[in-house]
Biopython code that builds the backbone (N, CA, C, O; Angstrom):
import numpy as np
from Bio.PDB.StructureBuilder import StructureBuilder

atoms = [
    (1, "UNK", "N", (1.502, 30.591, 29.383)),
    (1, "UNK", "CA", (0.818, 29.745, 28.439)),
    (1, "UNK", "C", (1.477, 29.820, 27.061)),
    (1, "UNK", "O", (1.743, 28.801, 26.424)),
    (2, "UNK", "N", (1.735, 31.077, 26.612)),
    (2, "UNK", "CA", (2.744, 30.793, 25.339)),
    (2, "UNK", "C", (3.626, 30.603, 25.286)),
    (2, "UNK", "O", (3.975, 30.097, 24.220)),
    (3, "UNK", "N", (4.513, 30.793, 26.152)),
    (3, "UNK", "CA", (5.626, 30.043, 26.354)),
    (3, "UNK", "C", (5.823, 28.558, 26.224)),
    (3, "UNK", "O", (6.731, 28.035, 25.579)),
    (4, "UNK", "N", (4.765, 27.847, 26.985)),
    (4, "UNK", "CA", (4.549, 26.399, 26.873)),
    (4, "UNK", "C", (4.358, 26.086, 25.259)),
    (4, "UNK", "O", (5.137, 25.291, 24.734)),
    (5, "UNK", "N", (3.385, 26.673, 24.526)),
    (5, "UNK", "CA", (3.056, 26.727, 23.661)),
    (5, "UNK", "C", (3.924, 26.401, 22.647)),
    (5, "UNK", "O", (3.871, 25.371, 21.976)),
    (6, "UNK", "N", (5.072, 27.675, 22.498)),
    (6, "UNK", "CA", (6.498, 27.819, 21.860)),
    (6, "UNK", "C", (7.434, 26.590, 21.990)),
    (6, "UNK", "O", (8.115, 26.282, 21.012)),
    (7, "UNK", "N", (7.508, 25.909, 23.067)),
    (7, "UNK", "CA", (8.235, 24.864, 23.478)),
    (7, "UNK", "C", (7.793, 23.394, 22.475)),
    (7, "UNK", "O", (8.452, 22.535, 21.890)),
    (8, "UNK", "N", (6.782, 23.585, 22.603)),
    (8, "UNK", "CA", (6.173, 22.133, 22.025)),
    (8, "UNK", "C", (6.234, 22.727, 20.858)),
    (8, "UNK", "O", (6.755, 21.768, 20.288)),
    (9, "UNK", "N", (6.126, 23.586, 19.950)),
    (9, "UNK", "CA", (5.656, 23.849, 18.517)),
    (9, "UNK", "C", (7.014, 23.410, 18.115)),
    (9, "UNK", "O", (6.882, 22.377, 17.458)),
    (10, "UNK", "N", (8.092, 23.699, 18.208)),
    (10, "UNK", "CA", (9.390, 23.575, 17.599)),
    (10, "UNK", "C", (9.405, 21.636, 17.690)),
    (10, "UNK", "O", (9.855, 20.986, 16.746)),
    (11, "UNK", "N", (9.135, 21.309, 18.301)),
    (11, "UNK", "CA", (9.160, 19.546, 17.784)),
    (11, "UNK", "C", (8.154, 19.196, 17.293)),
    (11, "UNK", "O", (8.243, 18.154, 16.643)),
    (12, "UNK", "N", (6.961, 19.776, 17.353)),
    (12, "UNK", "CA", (5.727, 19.359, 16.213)),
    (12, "UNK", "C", (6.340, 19.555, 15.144)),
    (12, "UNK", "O", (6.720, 18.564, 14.522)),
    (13, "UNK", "N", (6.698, 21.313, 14.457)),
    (13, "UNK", "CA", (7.162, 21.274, 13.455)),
    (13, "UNK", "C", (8.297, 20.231, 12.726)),
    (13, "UNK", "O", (8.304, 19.964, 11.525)),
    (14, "UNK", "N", (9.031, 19.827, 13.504)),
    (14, "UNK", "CA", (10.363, 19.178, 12.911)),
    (14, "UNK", "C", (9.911, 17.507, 12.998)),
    (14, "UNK", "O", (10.758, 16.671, 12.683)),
    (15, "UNK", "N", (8.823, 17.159, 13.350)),
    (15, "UNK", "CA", (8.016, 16.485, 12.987)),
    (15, "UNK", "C", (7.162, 16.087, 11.887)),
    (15, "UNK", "O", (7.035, 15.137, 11.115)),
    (16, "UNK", "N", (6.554, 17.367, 12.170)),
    (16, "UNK", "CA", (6.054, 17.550, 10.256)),
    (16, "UNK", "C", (6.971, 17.496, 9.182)),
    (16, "UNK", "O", (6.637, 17.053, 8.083)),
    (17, "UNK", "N", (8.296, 17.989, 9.470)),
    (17, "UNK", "CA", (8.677, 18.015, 8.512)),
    (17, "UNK", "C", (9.183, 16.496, 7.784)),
    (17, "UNK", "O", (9.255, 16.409, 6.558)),
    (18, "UNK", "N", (9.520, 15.319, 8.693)),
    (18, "UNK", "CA", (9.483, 14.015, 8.597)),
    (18, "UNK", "C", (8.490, 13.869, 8.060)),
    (18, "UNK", "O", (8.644, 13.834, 6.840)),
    (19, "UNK", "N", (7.322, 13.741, 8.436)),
    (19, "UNK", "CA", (6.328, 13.485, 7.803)),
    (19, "UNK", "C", (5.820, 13.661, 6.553)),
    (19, "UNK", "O", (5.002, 13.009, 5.903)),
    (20, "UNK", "N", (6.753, 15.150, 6.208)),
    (20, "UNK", "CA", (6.210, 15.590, 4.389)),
    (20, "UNK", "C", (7.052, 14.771, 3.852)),
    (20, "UNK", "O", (6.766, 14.114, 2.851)),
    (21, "UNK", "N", (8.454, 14.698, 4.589)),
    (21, "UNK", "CA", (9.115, 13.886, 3.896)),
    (21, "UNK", "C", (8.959, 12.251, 3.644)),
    (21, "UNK", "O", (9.379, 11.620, 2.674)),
    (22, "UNK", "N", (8.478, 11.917, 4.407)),
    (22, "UNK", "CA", (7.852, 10.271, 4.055)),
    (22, "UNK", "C", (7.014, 10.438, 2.843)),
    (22, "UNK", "O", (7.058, 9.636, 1.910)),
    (23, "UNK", "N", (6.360, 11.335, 2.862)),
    (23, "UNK", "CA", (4.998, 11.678, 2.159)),
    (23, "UNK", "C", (5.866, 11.774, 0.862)),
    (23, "UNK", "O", (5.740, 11.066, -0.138)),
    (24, "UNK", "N", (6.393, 12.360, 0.978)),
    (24, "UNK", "CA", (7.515, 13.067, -0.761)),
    (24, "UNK", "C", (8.018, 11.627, -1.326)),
    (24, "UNK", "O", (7.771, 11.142, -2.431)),
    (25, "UNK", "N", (8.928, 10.977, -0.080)),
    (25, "UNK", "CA", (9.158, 9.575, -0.637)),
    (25, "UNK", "C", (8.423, 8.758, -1.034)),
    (25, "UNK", "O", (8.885, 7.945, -1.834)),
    (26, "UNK", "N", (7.193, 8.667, -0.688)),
    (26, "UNK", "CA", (6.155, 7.733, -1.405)),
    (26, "UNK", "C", (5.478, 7.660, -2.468)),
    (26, "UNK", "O", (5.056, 6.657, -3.044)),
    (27, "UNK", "N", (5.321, 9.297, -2.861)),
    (27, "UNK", "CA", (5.080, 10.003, -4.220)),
    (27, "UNK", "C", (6.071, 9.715, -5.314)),
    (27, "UNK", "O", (5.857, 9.341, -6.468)),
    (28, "UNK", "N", (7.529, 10.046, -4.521)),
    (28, "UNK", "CA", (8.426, 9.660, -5.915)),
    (28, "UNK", "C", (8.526, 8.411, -5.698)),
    (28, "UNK", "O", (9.664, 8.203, -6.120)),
    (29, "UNK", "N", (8.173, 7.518, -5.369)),
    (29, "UNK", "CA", (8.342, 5.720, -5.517)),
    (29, "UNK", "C", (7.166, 5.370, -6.411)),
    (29, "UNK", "O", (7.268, 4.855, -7.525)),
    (30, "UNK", "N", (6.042, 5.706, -5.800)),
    (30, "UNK", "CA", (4.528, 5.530, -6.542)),
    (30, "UNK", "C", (4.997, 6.087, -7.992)),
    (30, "UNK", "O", (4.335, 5.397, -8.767)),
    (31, "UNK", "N", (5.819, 7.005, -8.799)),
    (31, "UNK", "CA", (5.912, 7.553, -9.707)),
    (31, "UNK", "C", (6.129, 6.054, -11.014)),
    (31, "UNK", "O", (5.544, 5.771, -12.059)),
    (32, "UNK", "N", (7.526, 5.271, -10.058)),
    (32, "UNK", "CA", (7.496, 3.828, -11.190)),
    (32, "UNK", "C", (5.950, 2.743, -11.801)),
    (32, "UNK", "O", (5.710, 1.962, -12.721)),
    (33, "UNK", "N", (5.151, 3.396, -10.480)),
    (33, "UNK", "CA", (3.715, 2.084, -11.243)),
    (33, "UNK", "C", (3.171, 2.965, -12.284)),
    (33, "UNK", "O", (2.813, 2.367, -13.299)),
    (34, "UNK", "N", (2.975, 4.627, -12.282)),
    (34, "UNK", "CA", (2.423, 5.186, -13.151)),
    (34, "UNK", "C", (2.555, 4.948, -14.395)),
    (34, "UNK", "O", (3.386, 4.081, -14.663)),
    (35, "UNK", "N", (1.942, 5.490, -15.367)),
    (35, "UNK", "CA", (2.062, 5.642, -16.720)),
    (35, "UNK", "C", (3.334, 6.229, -17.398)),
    (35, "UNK", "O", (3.342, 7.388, -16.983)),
    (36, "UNK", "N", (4.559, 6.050, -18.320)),
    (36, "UNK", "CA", (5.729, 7.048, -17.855)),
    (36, "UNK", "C", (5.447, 8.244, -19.007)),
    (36, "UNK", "O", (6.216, 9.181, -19.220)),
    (37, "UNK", "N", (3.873, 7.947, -19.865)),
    (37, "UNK", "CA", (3.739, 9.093, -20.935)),
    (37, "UNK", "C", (2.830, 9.930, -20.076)),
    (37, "UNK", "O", (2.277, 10.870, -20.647)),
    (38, "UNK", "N", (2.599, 9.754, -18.876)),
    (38, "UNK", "CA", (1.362, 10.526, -18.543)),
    (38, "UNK", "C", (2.261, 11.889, -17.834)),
    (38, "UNK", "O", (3.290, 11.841, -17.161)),
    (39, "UNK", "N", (1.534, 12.967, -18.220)),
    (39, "UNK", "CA", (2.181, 14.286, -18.519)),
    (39, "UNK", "C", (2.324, 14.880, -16.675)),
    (39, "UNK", "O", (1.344, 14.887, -15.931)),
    (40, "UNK", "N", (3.519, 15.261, -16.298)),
    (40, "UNK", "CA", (3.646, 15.656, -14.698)),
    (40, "UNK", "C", (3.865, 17.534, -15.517)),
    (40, "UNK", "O", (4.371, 17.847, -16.595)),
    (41, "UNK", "N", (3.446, 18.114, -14.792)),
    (41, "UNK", "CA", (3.332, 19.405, -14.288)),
    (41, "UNK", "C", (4.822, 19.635, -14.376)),
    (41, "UNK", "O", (5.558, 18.699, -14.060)),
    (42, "UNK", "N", (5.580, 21.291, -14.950)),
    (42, "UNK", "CA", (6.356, 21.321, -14.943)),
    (42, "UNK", "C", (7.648, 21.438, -13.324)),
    (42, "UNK", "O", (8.853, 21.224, -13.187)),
    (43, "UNK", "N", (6.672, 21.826, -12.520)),
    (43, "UNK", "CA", (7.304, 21.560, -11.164)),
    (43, "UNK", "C", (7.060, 20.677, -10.598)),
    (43, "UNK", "O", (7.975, 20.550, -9.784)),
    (44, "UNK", "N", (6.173, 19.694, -10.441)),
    (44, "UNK", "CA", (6.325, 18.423, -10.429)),
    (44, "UNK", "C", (7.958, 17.547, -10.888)),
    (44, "UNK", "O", (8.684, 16.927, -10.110)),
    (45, "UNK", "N", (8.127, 17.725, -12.082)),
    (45, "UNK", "CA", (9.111, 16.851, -12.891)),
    (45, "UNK", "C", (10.080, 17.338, -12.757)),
    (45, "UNK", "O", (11.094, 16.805, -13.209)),
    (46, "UNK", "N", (10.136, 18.797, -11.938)),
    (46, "UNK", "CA", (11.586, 19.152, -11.878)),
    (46, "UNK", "C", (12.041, 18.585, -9.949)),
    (46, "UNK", "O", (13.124, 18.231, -9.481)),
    (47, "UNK", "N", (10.603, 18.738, -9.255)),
    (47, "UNK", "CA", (11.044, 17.903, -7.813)),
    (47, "UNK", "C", (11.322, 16.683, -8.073)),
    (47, "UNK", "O", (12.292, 16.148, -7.536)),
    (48, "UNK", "N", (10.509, 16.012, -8.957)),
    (48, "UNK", "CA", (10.893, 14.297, -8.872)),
    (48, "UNK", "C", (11.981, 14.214, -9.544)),
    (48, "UNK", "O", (12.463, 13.094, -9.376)),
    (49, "UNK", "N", (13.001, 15.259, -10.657)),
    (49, "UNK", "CA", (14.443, 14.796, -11.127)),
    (49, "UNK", "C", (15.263, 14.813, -9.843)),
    (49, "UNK", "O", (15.869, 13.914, -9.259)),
    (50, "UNK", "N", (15.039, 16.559, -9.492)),
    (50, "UNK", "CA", (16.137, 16.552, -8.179)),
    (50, "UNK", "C", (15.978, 15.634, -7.106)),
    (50, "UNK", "O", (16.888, 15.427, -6.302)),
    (51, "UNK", "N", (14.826, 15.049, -7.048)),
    (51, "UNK", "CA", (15.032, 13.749, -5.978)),
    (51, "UNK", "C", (15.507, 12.763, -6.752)),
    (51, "UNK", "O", (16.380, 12.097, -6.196)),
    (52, "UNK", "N", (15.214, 12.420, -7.914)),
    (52, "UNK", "CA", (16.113, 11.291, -8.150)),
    (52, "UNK", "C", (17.792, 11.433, -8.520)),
    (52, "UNK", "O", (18.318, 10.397, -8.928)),
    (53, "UNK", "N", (18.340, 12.206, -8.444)),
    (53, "UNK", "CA", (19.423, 12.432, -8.068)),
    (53, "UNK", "C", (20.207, 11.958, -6.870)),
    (53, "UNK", "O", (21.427, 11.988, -6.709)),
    (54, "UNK", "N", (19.412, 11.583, -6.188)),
    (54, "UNK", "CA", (19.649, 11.508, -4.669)),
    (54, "UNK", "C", (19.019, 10.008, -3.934)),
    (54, "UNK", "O", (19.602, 9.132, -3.295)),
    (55, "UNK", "N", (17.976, 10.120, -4.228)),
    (55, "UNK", "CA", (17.138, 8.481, -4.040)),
    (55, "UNK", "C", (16.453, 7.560, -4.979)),
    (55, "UNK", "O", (15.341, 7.607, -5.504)),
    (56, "UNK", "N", (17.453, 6.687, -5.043)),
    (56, "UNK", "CA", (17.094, 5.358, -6.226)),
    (56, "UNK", "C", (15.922, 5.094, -5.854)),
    (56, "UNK", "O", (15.385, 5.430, -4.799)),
    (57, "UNK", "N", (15.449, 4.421, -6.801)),
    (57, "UNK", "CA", (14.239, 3.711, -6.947)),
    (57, "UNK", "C", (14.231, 2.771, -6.101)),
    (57, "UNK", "O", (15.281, 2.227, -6.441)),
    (58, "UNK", "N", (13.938, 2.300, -5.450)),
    (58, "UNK", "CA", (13.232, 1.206, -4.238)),
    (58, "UNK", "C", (13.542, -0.024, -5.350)),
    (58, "UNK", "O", (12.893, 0.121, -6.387)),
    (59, "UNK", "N", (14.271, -1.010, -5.323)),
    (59, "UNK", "CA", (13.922, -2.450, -5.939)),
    (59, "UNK", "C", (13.883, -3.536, -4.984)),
    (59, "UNK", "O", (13.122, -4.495, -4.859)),
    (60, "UNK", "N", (15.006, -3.099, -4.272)),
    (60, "UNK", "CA", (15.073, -3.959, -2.364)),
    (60, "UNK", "C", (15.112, -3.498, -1.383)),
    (60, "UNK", "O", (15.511, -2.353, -1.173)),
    (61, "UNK", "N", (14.633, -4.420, -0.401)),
    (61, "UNK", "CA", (14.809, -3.734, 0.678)),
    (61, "UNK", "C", (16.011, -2.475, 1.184)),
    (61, "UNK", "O", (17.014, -2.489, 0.470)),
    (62, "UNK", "N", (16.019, -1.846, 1.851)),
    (62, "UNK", "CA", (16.884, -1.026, 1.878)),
    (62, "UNK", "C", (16.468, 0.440, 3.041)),
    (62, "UNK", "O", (15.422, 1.086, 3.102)),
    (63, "UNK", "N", (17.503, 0.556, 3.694)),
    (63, "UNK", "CA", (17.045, 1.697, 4.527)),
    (63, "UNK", "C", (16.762, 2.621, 4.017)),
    (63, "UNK", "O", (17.227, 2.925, 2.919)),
    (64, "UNK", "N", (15.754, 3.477, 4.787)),
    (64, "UNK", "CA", (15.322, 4.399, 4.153)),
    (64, "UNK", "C", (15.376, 5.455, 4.645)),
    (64, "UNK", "O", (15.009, 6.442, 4.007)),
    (65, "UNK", "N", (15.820, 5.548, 5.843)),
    (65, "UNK", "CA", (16.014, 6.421, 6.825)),
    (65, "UNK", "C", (17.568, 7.415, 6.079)),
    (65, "UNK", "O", (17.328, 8.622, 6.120)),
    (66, "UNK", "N", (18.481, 7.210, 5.685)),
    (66, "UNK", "CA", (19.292, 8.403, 4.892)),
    (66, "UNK", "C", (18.270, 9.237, 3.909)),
    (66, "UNK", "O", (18.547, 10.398, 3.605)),
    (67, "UNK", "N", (16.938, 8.523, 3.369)),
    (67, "UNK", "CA", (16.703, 9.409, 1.777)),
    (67, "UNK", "C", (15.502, 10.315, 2.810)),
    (67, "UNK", "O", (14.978, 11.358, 2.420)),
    (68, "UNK", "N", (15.231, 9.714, 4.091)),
    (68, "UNK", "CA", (13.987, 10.526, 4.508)),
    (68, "UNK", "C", (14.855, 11.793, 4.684)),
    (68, "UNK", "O", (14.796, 12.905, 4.160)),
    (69, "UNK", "N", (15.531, 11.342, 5.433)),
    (69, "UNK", "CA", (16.822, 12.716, 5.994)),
    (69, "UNK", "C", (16.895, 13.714, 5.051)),
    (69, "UNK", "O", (16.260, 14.766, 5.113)),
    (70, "UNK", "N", (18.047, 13.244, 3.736)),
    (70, "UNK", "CA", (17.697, 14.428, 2.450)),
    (70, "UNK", "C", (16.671, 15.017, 2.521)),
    (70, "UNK", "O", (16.671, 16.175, 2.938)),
    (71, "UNK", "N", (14.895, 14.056, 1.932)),
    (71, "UNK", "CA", (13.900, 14.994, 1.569)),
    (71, "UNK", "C", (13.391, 16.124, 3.002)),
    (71, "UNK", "O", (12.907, 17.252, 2.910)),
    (72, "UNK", "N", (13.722, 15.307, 4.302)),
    (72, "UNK", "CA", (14.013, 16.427, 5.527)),
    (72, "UNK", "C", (14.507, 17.600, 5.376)),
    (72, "UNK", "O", (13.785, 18.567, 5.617)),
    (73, "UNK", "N", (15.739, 17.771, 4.979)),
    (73, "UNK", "CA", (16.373, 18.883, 4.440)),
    (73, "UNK", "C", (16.397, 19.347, 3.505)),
    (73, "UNK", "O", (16.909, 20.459, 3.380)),
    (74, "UNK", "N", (15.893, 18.728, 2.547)),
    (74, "UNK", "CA", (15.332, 19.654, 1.437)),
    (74, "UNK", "C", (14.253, 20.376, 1.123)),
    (74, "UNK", "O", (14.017, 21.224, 0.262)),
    (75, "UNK", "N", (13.530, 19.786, 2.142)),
    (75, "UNK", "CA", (11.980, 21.178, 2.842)),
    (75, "UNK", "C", (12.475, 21.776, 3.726)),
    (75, "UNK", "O", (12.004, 22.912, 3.783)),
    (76, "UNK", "N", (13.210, 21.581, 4.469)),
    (76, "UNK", "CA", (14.029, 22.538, 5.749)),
    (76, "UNK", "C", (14.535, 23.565, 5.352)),
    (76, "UNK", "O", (14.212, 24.661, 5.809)),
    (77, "UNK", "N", (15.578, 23.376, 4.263)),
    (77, "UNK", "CA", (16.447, 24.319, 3.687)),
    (77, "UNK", "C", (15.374, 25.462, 2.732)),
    (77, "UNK", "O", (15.553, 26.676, 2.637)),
    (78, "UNK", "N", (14.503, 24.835, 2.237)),
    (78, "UNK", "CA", (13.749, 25.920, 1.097)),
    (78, "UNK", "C", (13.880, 25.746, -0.166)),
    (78, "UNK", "O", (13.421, 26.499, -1.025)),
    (79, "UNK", "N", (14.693, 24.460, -0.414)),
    (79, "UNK", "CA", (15.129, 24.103, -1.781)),
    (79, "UNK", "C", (14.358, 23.837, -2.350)),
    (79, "UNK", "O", (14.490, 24.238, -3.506)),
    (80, "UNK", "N", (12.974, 22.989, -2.064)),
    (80, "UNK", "CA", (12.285, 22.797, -2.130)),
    (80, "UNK", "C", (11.308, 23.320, -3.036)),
    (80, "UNK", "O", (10.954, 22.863, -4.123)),
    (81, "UNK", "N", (10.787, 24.717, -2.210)),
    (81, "UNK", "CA", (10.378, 26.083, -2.400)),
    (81, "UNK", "C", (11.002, 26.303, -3.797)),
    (81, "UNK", "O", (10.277, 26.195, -4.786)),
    (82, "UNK", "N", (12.079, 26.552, -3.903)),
    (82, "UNK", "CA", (13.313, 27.308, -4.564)),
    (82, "UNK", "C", (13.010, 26.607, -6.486)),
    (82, "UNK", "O", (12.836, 27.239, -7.528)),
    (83, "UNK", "N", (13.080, 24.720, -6.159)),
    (83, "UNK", "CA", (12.476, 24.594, -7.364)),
    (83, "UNK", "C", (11.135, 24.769, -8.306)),
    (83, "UNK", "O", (10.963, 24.920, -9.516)),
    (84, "UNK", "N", (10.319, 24.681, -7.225)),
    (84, "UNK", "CA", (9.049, 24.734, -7.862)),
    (84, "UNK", "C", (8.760, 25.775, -8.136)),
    (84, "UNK", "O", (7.844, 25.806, -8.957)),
    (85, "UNK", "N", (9.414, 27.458, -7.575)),
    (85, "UNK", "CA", (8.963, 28.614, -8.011)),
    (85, "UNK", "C", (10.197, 29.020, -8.967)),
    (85, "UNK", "O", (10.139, 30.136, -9.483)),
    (86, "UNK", "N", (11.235, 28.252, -9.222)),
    (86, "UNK", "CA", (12.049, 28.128, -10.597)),
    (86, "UNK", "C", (11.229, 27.789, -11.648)),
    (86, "UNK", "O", (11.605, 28.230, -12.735)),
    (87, "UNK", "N", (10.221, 27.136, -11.645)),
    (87, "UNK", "CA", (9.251, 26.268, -12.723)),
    (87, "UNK", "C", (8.339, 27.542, -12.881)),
    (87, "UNK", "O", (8.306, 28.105, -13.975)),
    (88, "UNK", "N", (7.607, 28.006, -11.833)),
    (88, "UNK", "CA", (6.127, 28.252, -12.043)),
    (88, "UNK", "C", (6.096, 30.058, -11.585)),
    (88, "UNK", "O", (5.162, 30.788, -11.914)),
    (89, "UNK", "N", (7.255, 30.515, -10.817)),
    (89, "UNK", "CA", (7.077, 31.485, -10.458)),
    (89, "UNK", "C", (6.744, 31.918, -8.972)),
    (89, "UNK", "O", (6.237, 30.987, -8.347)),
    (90, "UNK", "N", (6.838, 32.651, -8.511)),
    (90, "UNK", "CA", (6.819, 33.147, -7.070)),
    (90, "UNK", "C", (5.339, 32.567, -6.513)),
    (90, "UNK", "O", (4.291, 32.812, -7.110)),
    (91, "UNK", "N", (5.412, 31.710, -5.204)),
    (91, "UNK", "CA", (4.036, 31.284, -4.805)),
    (91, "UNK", "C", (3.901, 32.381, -3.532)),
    (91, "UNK", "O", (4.669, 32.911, -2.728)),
    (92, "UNK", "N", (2.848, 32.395, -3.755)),
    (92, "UNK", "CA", (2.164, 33.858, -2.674)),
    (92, "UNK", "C", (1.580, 33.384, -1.178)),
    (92, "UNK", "O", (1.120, 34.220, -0.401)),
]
sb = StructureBuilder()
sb.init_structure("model")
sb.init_model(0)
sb.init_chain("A")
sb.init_seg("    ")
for serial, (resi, resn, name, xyz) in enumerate(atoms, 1):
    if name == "N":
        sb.init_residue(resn, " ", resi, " ")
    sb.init_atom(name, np.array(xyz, "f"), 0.0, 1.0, " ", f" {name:<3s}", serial, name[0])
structure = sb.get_structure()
């Protein structure tokens, strides 16, 4: 039974991790309707620079499947992790 278990968890996870990453992309797109004086959290503003480094702003259509990939690997890798506890300090 855990064995079975083990088998399936490794593609749920790498699943999820698509999924945060859609999620991440929609956050930093939603960022252009906001307010641009309204104050982001200092780890906040340091994930949404390092993504924009990497994924333009949406004006046209355009695949999207390379920028999911990045934000894929950039929760995969820990980089992720890596900035926001650059900002705020070790999360527990």
């Amino acid at each position: 039974m855990g064995y079975n278990a083990c088998l399936k968890a490794g593609p749920v996870a790498e699943k999820l991790e698509y999924i945060l990453a859609i999620e991440l992309l929609s956050a930093y797109e939603a960022q252009q309707f906001l307010e641009p004086d309204l104050p982001r959290s200092t780890a906040t503003a340091a994930v949404l620079a390092e993504i924009g480094e990497h994924v333009p702003v949406l004006e046209h259509d355009m695949l999207l499947r390379p920028h999911i990939e990045y934000l894929r690997n950039l929760i995969h890798s820990g980089r992720l992790i890596e900035i926001v506890e650059g900002k705020i300090g070790k999360l527990k």
